[in-house]
C-alpha positions as CSV (number, residue, x, y, z in Angstrom):
1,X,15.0,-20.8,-85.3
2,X,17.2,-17.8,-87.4
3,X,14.8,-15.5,-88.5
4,X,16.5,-14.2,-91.7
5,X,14.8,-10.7,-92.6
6,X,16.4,-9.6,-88.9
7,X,19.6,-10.7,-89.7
8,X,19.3,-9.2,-93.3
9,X,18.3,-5.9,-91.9
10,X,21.4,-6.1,-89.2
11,X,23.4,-7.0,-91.9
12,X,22.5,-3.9,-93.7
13,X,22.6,-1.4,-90.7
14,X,26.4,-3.2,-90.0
15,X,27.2,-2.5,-93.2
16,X,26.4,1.1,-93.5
17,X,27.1,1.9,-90.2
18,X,31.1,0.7,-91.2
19,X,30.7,2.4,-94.6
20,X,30.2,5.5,-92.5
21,X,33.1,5.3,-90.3
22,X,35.2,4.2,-93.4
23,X,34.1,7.8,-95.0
24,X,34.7,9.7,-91.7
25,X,37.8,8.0,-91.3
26,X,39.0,9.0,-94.9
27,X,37.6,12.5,-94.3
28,X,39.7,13.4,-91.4
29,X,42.8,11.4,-92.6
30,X,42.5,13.7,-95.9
31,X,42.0,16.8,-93.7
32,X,45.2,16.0,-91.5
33,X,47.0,15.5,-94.7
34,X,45.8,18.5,-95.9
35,X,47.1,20.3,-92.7
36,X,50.6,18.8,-92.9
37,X,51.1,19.5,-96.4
38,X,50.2,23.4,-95.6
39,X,52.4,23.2,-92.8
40,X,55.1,21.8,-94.7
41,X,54.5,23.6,-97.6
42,X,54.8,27.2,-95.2
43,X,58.1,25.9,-93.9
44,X,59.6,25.0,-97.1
45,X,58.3,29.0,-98.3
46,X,60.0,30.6,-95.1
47,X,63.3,28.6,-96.0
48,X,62.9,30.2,-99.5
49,X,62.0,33.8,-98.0
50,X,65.3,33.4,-95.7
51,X,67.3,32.2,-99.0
52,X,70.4,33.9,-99.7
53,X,69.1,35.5,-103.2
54,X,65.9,36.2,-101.5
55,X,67.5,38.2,-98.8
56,X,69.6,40.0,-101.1
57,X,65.6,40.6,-103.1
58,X,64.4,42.5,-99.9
59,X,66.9,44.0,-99.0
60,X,67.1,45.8,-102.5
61,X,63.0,46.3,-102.5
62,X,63.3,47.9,-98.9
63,X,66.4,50.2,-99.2
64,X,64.0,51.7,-102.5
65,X,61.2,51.5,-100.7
66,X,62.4,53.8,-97.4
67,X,64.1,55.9,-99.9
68,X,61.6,56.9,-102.0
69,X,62.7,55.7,-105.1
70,X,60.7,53.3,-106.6
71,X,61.5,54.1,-110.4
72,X,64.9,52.5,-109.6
73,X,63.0,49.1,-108.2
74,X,64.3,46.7,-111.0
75,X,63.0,43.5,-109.2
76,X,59.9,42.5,-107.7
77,X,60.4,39.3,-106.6
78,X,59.6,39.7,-102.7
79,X,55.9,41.0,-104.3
80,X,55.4,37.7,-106.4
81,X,56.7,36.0,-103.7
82,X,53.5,37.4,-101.6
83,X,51.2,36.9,-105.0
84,X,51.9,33.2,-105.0
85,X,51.4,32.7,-101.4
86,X,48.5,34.6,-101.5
87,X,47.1,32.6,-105.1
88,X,47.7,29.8,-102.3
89,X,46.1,30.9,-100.0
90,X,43.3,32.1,-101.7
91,X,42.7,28.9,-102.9
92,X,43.1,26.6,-99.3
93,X,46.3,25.0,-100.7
94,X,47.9,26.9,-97.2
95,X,46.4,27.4,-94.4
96,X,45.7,31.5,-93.8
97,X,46.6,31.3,-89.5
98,X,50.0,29.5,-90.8
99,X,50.6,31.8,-93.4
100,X,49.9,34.8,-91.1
101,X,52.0,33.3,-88.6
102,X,55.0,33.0,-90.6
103,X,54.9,36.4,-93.1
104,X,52.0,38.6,-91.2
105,X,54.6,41.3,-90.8
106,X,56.4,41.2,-94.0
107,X,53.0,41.2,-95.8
108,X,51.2,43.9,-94.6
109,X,55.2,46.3,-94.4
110,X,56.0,45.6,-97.5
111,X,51.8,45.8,-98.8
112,X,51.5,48.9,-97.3
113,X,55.1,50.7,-98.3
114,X,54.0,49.4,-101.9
115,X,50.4,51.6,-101.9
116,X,52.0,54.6,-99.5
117,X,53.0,57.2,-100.3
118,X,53.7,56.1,-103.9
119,X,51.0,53.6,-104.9
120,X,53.8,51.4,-106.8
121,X,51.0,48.6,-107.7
122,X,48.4,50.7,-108.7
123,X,50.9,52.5,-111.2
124,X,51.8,49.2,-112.5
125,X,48.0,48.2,-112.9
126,X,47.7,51.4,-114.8
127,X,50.4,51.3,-117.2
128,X,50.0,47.6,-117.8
129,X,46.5,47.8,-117.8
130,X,46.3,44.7,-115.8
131,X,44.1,45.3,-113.1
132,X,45.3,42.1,-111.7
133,X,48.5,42.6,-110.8
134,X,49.2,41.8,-108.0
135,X,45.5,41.3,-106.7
136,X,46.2,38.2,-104.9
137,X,48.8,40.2,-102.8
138,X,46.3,42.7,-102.2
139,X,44.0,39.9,-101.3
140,X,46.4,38.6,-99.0
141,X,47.2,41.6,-97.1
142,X,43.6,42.1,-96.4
143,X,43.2,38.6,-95.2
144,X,46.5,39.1,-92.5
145,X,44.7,42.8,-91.9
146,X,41.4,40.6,-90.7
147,X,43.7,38.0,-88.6
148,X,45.3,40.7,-86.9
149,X,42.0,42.7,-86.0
150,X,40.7,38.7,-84.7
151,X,43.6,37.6,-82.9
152,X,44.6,41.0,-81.4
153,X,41.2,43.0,-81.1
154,X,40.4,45.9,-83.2
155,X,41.6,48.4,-80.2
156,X,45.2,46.7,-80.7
157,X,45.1,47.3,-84.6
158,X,43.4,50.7,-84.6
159,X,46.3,51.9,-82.1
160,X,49.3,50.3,-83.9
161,X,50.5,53.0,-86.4
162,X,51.0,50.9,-89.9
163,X,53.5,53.8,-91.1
164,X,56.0,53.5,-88.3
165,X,55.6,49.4,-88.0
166,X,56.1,49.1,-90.9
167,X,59.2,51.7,-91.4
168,X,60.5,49.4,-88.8
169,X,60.5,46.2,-90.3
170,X,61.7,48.0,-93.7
171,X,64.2,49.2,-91.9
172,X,65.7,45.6,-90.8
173,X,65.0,44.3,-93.9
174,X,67.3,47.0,-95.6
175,X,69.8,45.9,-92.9
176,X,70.1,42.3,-94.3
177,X,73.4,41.0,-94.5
178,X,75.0,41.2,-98.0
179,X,75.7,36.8,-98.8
């Protein structure tokens, strides 16, 4: 004879046992969707960042930069360039080891050249009085700042002079091939 109140209560347990696999299974489909949208989405930015017109941006922001004159620096679009990744990253729309990955470097040069010697972004704070300028760039080149002390130990970081890396890459970037 079918006892009924077993097959009821295995009924149940099969049903929630599938109506949590169906949630897991949704969970890391929507996390792996997640991941390949940030990758993508990184890509797509690093195509942008090696554009033509954005090539001809940092090359314009770096030759000012290494030369001291930032009065003359009539466009800062390499800086909301970093603002919007960084608003992105911020929020987990990109993924901050991808992002580090592909503009570490760039971000904390460019970052740093921008506070040092003249604090170009605090001056712009000031006379806009917008203290948000730029704060998810700021953000941003903290977070790459953290990465780097993580992935290459403090030791690394503490004996990599920022000033002369970064002349470095300012240095290439002022280099860029006129297009």
């Amino acid at each position: 004879m079918v006892d009924f109140t077993d097959l009821a209560l295995w009924t149940a347990v099969g049903a929630w046992v599938l109506a949590l696999g169906t949630l897991f299974l949704m969970y890391w489909q929507t996390r792996e969707n997640r991941r390949l949208n940030s990758a993508s989405t990184v890509m797509d930015l690093r195509e942008k960042f090696d554009s033509p017109r954005m090539r001809t941006a940092r090359r314009h922001l770096s030759e000012r930069l290494l030369e001291g004159k930032v009065d003359d620096i009539t466009n800062l679009e390499v800086v909301t360039f970093f603002e919007l990744v960084g608003a992105q990253t911020f929020r987990k729309i990109l993924d901050q080891e991808m992002v580090w990955e592909a503009f570490g470097n760039w971000i904390t040069s460019y970052y740093f050249a921008l506070r040092q010697p003249n604090d170009l972004i605090g001056h712009l704070r000031e006379t806009t009085q917008d203290p948000l300028i730029f704060l998810k760039f700021e953000w941003l080149s903290k977070m790459v700042d953290a990465r780097d002390r993580r992935e290459l130990g403090a030791e690394h970081v503490a004996t990599t002079h920022a000033v002369d890396e970064g002349r470095i890459i300012l240095q290439r970037e002022a280099k860029l091939a006129r297009e």
